[in-house]
N, C-alpha and C positions, 0 to 999 in steps of 0.2 A: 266708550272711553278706553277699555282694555284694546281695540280696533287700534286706537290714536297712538297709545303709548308703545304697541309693538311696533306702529311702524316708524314710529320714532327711535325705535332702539335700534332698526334693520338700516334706518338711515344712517345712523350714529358709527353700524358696524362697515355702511359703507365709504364712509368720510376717515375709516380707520385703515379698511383695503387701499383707499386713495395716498393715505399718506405710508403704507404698508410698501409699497410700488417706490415712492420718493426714496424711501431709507435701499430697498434695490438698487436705485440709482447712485446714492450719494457712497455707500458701503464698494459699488463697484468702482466708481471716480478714483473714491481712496486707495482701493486694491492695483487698479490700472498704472499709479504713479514705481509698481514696481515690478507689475506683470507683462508679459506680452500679452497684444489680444487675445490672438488666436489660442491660445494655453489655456487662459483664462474662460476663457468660453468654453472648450472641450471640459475644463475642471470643473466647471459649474454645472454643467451640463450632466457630467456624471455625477457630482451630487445630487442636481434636479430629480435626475431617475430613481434614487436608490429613496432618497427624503419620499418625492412623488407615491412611489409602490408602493411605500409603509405606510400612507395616508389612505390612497383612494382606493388600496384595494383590499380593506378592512371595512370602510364604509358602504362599500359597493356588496362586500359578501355577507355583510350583515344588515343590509337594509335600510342601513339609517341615512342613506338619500335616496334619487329618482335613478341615478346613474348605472346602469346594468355593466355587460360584456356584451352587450352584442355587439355586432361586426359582419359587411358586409364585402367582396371583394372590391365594388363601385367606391365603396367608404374609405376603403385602405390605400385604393388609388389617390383618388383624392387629400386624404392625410398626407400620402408619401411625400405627393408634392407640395404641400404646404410645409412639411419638415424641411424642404428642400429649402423653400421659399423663407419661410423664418430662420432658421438654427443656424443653415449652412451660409446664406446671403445676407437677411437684413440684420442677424444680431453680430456677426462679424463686421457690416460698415459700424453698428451703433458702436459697440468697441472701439473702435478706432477713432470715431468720431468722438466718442467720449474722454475716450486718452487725452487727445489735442485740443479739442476747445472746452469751454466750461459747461457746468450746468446749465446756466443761465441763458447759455445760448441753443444747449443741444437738447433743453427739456421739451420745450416751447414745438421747436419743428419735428420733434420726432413725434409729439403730440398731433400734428395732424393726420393721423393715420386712416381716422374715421373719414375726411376728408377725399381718400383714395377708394377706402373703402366701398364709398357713395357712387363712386366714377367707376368700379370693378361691377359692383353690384349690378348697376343701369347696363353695363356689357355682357356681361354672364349670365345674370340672372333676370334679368331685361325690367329690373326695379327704374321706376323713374323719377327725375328728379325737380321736384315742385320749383315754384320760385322762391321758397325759405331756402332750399336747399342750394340754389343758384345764387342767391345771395350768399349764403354762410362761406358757399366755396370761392366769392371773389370775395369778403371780407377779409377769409384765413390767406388767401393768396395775400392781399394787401399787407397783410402781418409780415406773411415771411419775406416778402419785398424789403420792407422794413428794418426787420430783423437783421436779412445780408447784407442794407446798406449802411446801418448803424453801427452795427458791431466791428464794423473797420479792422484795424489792425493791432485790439486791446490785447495786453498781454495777457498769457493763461496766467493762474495764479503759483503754477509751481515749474517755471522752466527751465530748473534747474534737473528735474525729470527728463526734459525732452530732451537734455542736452547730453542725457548717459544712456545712446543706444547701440543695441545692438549692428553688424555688422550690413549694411542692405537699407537700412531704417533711416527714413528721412525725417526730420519735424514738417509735419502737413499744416498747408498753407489756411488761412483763416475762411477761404474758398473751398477749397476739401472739403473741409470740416463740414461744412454747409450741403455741398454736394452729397457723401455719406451719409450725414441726417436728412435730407429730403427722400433720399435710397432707402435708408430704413423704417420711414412710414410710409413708403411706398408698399414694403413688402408686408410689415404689419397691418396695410390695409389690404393686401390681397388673401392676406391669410382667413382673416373672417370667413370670407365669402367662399373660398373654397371649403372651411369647415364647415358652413349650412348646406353648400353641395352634397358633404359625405352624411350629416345630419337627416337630407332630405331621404337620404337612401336609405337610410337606416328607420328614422323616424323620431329620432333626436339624440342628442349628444350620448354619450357614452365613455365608461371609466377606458375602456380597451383605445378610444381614441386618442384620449392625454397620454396613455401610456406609449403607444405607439409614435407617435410624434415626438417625445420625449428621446425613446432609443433610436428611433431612425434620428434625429439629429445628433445623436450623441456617432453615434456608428461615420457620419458622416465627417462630422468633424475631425474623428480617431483618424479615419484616411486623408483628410486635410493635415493633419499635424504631423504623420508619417510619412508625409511627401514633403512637407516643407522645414519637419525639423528645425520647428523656434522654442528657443528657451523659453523655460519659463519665467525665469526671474530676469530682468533687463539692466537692475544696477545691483551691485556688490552689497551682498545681506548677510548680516548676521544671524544662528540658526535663531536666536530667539525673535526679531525681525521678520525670520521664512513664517513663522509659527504663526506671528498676531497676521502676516498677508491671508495664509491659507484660513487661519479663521475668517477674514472678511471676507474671502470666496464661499465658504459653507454657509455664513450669516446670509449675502448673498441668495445660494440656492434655497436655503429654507423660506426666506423672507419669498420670495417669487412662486413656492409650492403654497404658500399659502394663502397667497394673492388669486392664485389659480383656482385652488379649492373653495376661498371665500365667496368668488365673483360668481362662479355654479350656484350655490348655495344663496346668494345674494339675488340672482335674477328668479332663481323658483319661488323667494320670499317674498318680495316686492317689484318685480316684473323686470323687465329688459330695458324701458325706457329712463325709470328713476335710476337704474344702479349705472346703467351708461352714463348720464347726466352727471351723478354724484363724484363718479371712476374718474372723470373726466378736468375733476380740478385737481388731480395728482400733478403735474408740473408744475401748478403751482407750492406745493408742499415742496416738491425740487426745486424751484427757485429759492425758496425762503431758506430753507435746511444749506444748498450752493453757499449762500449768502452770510448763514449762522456757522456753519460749520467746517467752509472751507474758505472762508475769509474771500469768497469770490467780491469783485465790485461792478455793481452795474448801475449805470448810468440810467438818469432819467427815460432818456429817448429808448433805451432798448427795454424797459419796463414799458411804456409805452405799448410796443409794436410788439411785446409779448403777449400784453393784455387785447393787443386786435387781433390778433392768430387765435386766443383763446377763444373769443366772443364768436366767430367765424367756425370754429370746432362744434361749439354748442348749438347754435343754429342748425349746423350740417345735421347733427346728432338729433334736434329737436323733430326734423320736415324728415330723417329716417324712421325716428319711431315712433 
């Protein structure tokens, strides 16, 4: 009975990381309508690290997880590029993607990340992929089909934002949008895979590897943003205005250090397969939150062909673990 109710509560905390991830989403939506991407991302970024250190490397030097320091060169290789692949590439299309189209549409496809994952895996790591997992991945394809062909030409819900930008800055087409979130679960799914390469080398995850991934994309971005020198505020704010943006960038990084920390924590509790499964209904907490909170509207049909992308993700995620 005591067996039942802790893993009910491990469940409970991961339906919490699920919706932990949505409020990342929807706090950045809200911050984006005043930030530039690229700013935005170096700024969280450098929150991430500083929030991150004070976290994992108290629990790391006190024992109270699995998480060590070791670190191997093989390992740091591997990180590198995955900081590359994440921080510097796919979180700057999700940015951008996220600026211009809605939740509702950019929660769903950037969700299929696992999806890619499946397909890196079988190359890389020479994982193969059953017929659950050949179905999931033409279901989730069917979704995002869908998905790009419903959502047509709806308007976002604030483009009165798109419409005060900076000097270079176009408003991206409802195709972009699409294109960028498929880019950025493209690179979220290659990331995985390369962290159980540097994993493998090492012999499992480790605090020095979030930390390091964390400052190589922060480091990466500083030199993105000093070559391209984009403001950070895109319409005219007043300082108490800069004040509430900059806190939803902090709310932001903390909320996502701790989605990070929980999900560790979460898969040595109750394994890799439920907390994957569980992690894995976050877009929908993004849609509903899109929907409550930022007065998004979605139509039938693109609820629809959101809920086939999802069903398609959990399969893939199902015939992986």
């Amino acid at each position: 009975m005591l067996v039942s109710v802790t893993l009910i509560i491990w469940v409970a905390v991961a339906f919490l990381a699920a919706a932990c991830w949505a409020v990342v989403v929807l706090v950045t939506k809200r911050a984006l309508d005043y930030v530039n991407p690229l700013a935005a991302n170096l700024t969280v970024r450098a929150m991430t690290v500083v929030v991150m250190a004070l976290t994992t490397v108290p629990l790391s030097a006190l024992h109270l997880w699995d998480l060590g320091f070791t670190m191997t060169w093989q390992a740091a290789g591997y990180i590198a590029v995955s900081a590359f692949v994440t921080w510097l590439l796919a979180f700057n299309f999700y940015y951008y993607a996220l600026r211009a189209g809605r939740v509702g549409v950019v929660a769903p496809l950037t969700s299929i990340d696992p999806l890619f994952t499946a397909v890196f895996a079988a190359i890389l790591l020479g994982a193969g992929l059953n017929a659950l997992g050949i179905a999931g991945l033409l279901v989730a394809s069917l979704g995002v089909i869908l998905v790009s062909y419903w959502m047509g030409g709806t308007a976002e819900p604030h483009p009165e934002v798109l419409d005060v930008m900076t000097a270079g800055e176009t408003r991206l087409a409802p195709a972009v949008v699409i294109v960028l979130a498929l880019a950025t679960s493209a690179g979220w799914g290659l990331s995985p895979v390369l962290i159980q390469l540097a994993e493998n080398s090492v012999g499992g995850p480790t605090t020095t590897m979030m930390l390091e991934s964390q400052s190589l994309g922060l480091l990466m971005l500083a030199a993105l943003v000093l070559w391209r020198r984009p403001p950070l505020f895109t319409r005219p704010c007043p300082s108490g205005q800069r004040r509430r943006v900059l806190l939803l960038l902090l709310t932001a990084a903390v909320f996502e250090v701790a989605f990070s920390v929980v999900f560790y924590l979460l898969i040595q509790a109750i394994g890799a397969m439920l907390t994957v499964l569980v992690i894995a209904t976050s877009p929908i907490f993004s849609i509903l939150g899109g929907v409550v909170l930022l007065k998004e509207r979605l139509g039938a049909k693109l609820v629809v062909a959101a809920a086939i992308t999802l069903t398609g993700v959990f399969l893939v995620t199902i015939a992986r673990l």
